[in-house]
N, C-alpha and C positions, 0 to 999 in steps of 0.2 A: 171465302166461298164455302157453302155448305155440303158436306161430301154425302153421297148415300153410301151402303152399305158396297156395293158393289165396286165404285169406284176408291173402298176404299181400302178393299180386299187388292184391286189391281194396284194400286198406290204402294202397298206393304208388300205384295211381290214380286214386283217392279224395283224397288228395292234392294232385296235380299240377292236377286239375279245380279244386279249391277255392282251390288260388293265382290260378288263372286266374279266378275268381270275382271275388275278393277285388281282384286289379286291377282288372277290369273297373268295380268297384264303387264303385274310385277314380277310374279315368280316363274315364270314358266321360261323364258329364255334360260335363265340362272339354272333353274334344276336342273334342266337336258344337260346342258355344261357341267354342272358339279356331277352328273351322274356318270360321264362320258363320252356324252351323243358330241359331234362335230359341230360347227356351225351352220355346214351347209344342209346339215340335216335339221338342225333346228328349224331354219330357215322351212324347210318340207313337212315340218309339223304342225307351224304355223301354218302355210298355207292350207294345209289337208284339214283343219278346223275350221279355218273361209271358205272353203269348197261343202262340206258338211251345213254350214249358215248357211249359204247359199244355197245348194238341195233345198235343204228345209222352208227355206222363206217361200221358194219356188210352190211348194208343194201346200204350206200353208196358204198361200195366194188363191189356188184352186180348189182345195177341200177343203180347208179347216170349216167353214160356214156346212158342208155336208156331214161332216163327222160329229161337229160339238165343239163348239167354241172352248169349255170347258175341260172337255175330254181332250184335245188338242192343244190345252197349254198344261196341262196335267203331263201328259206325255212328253213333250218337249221339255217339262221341269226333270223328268226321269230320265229323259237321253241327256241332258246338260251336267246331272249328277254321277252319268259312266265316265263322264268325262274325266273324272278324280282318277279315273285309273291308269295315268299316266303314272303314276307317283307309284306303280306296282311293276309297269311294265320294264322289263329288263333286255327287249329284243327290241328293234326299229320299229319292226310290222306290227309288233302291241302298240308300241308308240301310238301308230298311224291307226289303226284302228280306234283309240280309245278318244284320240283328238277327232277322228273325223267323225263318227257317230257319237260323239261328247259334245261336237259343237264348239268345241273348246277356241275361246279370242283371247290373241294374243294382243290382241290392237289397245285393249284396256278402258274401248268405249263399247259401249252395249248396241251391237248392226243388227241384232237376234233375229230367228220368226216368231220367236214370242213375243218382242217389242212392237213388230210391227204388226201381231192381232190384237196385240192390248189397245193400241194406239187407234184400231179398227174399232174398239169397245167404247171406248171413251167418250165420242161424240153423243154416242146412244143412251150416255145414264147422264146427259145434261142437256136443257135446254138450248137454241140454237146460239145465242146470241150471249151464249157463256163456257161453247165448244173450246175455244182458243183459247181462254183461259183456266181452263182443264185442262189442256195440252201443256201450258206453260206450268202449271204445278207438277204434270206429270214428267217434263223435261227436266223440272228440278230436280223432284227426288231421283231420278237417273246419276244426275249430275252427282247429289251427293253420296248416292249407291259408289258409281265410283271413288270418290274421295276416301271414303270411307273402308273400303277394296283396300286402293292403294296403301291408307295406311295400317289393315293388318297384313301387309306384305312384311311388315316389320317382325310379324310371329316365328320366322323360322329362329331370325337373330336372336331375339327374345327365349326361347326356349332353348337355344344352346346357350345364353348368357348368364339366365338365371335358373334353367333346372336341370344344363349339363346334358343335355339330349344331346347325341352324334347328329353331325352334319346330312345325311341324306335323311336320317329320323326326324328330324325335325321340319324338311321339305314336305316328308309323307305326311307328319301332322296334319299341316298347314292346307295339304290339300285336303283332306278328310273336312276341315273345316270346310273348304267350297262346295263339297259333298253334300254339307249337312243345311248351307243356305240355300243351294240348289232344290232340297227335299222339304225344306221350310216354303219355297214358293209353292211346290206344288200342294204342300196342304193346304195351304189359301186356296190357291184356285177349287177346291173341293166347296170349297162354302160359296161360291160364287152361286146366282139362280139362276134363272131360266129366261128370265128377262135378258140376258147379254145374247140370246141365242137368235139366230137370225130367223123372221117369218116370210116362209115363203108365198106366193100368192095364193096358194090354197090355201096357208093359214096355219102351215103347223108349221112351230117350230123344231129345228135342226136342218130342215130340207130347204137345201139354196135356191134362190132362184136363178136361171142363165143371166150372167150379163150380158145386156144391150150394145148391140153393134153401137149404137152412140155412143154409151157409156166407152165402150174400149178406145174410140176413137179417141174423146178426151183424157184418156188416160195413158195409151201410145203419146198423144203430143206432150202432154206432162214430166211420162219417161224421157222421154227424148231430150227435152230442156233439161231436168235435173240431173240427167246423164252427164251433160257439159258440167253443168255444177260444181258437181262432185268429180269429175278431170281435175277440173279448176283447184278442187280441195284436196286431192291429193298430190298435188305441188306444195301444200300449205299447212303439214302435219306439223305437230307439235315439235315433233324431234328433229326436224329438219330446220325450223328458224330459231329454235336453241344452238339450234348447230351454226346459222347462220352469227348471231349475236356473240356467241365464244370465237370464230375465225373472224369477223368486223372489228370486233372492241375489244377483243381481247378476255372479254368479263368471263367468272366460273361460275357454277353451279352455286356458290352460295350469296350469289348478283338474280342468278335465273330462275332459283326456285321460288324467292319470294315474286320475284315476275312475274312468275307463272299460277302462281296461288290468288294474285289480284288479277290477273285472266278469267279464273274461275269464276271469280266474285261479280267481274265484271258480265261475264256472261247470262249467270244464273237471275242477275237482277234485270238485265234486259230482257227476260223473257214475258217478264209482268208488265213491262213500258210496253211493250209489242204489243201487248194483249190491249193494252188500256189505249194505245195510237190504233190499232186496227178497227177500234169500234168509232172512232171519229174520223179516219180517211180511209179505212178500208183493208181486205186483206192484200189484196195484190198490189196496191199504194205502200203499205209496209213495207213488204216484202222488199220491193225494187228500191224505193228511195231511201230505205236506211242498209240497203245491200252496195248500191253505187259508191257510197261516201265511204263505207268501211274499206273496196276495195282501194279508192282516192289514195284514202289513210297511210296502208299496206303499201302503198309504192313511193308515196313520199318518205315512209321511215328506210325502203331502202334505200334512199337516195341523203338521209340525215347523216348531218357532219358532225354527232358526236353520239355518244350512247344515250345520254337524257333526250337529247332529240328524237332517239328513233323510240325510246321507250315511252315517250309522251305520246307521240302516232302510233304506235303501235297498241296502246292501249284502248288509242280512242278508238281503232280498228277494232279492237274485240269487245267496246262497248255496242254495236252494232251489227260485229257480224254474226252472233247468233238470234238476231231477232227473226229473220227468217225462217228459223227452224219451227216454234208453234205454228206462226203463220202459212206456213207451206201445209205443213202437215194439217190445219183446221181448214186451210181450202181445199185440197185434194180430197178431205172425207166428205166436202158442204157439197160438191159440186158433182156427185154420185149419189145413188139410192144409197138409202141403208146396207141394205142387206148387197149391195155392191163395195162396200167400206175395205172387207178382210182383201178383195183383188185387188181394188187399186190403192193401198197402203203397202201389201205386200209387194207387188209389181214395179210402183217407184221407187220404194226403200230397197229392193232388190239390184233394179239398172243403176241407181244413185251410187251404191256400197261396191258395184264392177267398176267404174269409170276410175271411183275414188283409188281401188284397189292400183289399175292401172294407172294412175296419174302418179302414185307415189312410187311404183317401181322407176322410172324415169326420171324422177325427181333428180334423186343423187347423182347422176349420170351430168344433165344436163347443168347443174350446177360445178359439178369436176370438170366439167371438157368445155363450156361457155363461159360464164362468167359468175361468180358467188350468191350474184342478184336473183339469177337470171329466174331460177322457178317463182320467186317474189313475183317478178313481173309474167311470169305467165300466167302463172294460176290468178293475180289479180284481175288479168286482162280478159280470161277468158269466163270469169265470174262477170263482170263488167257486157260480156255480150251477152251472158248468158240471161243478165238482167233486162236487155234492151230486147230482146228476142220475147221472154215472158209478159213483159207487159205490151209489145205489139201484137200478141196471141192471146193475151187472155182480161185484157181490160175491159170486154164489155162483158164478160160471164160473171156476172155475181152470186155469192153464196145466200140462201135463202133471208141470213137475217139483214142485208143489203136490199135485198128486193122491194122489201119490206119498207125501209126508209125511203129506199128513193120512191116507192109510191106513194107514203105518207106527202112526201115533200112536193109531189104532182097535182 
C-alpha cells in the first residue's frame, strides 16, 4: 500500500508510543516494588493511569476536532511524557499524580486518546475501499510497537549487567528512555498538515461540526454492542489463560512464551486476511463469521484433553480472533461523517476499554470460586452473543465502498 506523508508521520508515531507502552507494561509493576510501594498500591497506580486514559479519550472524543487535531495529539505526546516521572517520585501522591496525568498503561497494550484520534485520521488520508487496510497496517505497527516495548524492558537488566548501574538507576534510566519515545512521537505529530484537520460546514478547518442526533444514535448502539465485547475480552487477557495453561498442563513459561510469540504472529497476519476477506464479503460478514469460529475454538481448547490439543485450538482461536479489530474500527469510521470520526472512535474505544477493564477484575475471582474453565467459557459465550446481536443490528447498514458494489451488481 502506498502511504502519503501523513499517514506515515501517524504510522512512526504510533510506533514510538506503543514501545513506550509496551515497556511501561513491563517495568512498571517491578519498579513500584523494587522502590518500595506495596502491591496494593501498585495495583492504585495502575488504575489512576486507566482513569487519566479514560479522561482523556473522553475528552478527546468531544474536542480534539475543535482544538486541532494536531495540536491535540502534540499534547497528549507531552502529558504521556510526565508520565516518566514516576521513576523520580518518592511519595504515593507523586506516584498518583504522574501516572494519572501521564496516562501511564500498565496493561502493555496501547487503549490511548491518541490511538483512538490517529485511528479518527486514518480513514481520511486513504481512499474508501483501502480504509481497512490502513487500519490493519496501522494495527500492526501497534502490535510491533509493543513487542518491541516489551523487549527493551530488558534495559534496566542490561545496564546493571553490563555498565554496573545500581538497581533503582537503572529503572530511572529506562524510564527516561519512555520519556524520550513519548517526545519523539510528538515531534512527528508537529509535521503533520492541515489536511488531517477536520472541515466544518462552513468550511474552515479546526472548527467541528455538532454531531447528528443519527449519527449518536448509531454510535450509542455500536457502544453498546462493543461494551459486551470487550466484558467478553476481559475474561480473556493474556495473563489470565497463561495462567490457565500452567494450573491445566502443568506447562512453564518456557512452553508459553514461545506460545505466545506465535499468538502475535498469528494475530498480526490476520489482520491483512481481514482486510483482503472484507472486500469480498464484507465488513460486518468479517467481523461476525471469523468472530463466532474463534470463540468455537476458545471453548473446545478448554475442554481439550491434552496440551497439544488445546494449543492447536487455541491457536487457531487467535488466527481469527483479531481479525475483528481493523474491521470494526474501518466500519465504525465508514458509517459516520468525517468530521464525525474523532466521536465515534473516541466514544467506542472508550465504553469498549470500561467493559474490558471490568470483565477482567472478575475474571480471577470467578475462575478461583467456580471452576478453572469457567472465564474461558464466559467471555467466549458472551463474544459469541455479542456477535449475533451485531450482525441482527447492523447487516443492512453498509460502509460507502459496499454501497457502491451492491449498486454496480443491481
Amino acid at each position: 500500500m502506498r502511504l502519503n506523508r501523513n499517514l506515515t508521520l501517524i504510522y512512526a508515531a504510533a510506533f514510538f508510543r506503543a514501545c513506550g507502552v509496551g515497556l511501561t507494561g513491563v517495568i512498571l509493576g517491578i519498579y513500584l516494588a523494587r522502590a518500595g510501594f506495596s502491591a496494593a498500591f501498585i495495583g492504585v497506580a495502575v488504575a489512576a493511569g486507566f482513569v487519566g486514559a479514560a479522561l482523556a479519550t473522553l475528552a478527546v472524543s468531544y474536542r480534539a476536532d475543535t482544538l486541532g487535531r494536531r495540536k491535540t495529539l502534540f499534547i497528549l505526546s507531552l502529558l504521556a511524557a510526565l508520565g516518566g516521572g514516576v521513576a523520580l517520585a518518592t511519595h504515593q501522591p507523586f506516584v498518583l499524580f504522574f501516572s494519572f496525568a501521564g496516562m501511564i498503561n500498565g496493561m502493555g497494550r496501547d487503549r490511548s486518546a491518541a490511538s483512538a484520534l490517529e485511528q479518527a485520521i486514518v480513514p481520511g488520508a486513504v481512499a474508501d475501499d483501502r480504509r481497512t487496510m490502513a487500519l490493519a497496517w496501522y494495527n500492526l505497527v501497534l502490535d510491533s510497537g509493543h513487542a518491541a516495548g516489551a523487549l527493551v524492558g530488558l534495559t534496566p537488566y542490561l545496564l546493571r549487567s553490563w555498565l554496573q548501574v545500581s538497581l533503582l538507576p537503572s529503572y530511572q534510566l529506562t524510564f527516561a528512555l519512555f520519556v524520550v519515545l513519548n517526545l519523539m512521537s510528538a515531534v512527528l505529530y508537529l509535521f503533520l498538515s492541515q489536511e488531517i484537520e477536520v472541515v466544518s460546514v462552513r468550511g474552515v478547518k479546526g472548527i467541528a461540526t455538532e454531531v447528528s442526533p443519527a449519527s449518536k444514535r448509531i454510535v450509542t448502539r455500536l457502544a453498546a454492542l462493543f461494551s459486551l465485547d470487550g466484558l467478553g475480552g476481559g475474561f480473556l487477557t493474556g495473563t489470565l489463560i497463561a495462567y490457565w495453561f500452567f494450573r491445566r498442563f502443568g506447562v512453564t513459561e518456557a512452553s508459553l512464551g514461545p506460545l505466545f510469540f506465535a499468538v502475535r504472529v498469528a494475530n498480526a497476519g490476520s489482520y491483512f486476511i481481514a482486510a483482503w476477506l472484507a472486500r469480498r464479503i464484507g465488513l460486518i460478514n468479517t467481523m461476525v463469521f471469523t468472530h463466532i469460529p474463534s470463540s468455537l475454538f476458545l471453548m473446545a481448547a478448554a475442554l481439550a484433553p491434552s496440551f497439544h490439543w488445546a494449543v492447536a485450538l487455541f491457536l487457531a482461536r487467535e488466527f481469527l480472533v483479531e481479525m475483528d479489530v481493523p474491521t470494526r474500527q474501518s466500519y465504525t469510521l465508514a458509517i459516520v461523517k468525517p468530521d464525525e470520526r474523532t466521536y465515534a472512535s473516541g466514544f467506542t474505544g472508550l465504553t469498549r476499554t470500561l467493559t474490558w477493564g471490568a470483565g477482567s477484575t472478575f475474571a480471577g475471582y470467578v475462575m478461583q470460586h467456580l471452576a478453572l474453565a469457567t472465564p474461558l467459557f464466559l467471555g467466549a459465550g458472551l463474544k459469541i452473543v455479542y456477535d449475533i446481536l451485531l450482525f441482527g443490528a447492523f447487516r443492512r447498514m453498509k460502509p460507502p465502498e459496499e454501497q457502491v458494489v451492491s449498486a454496480r451488481g443491481r
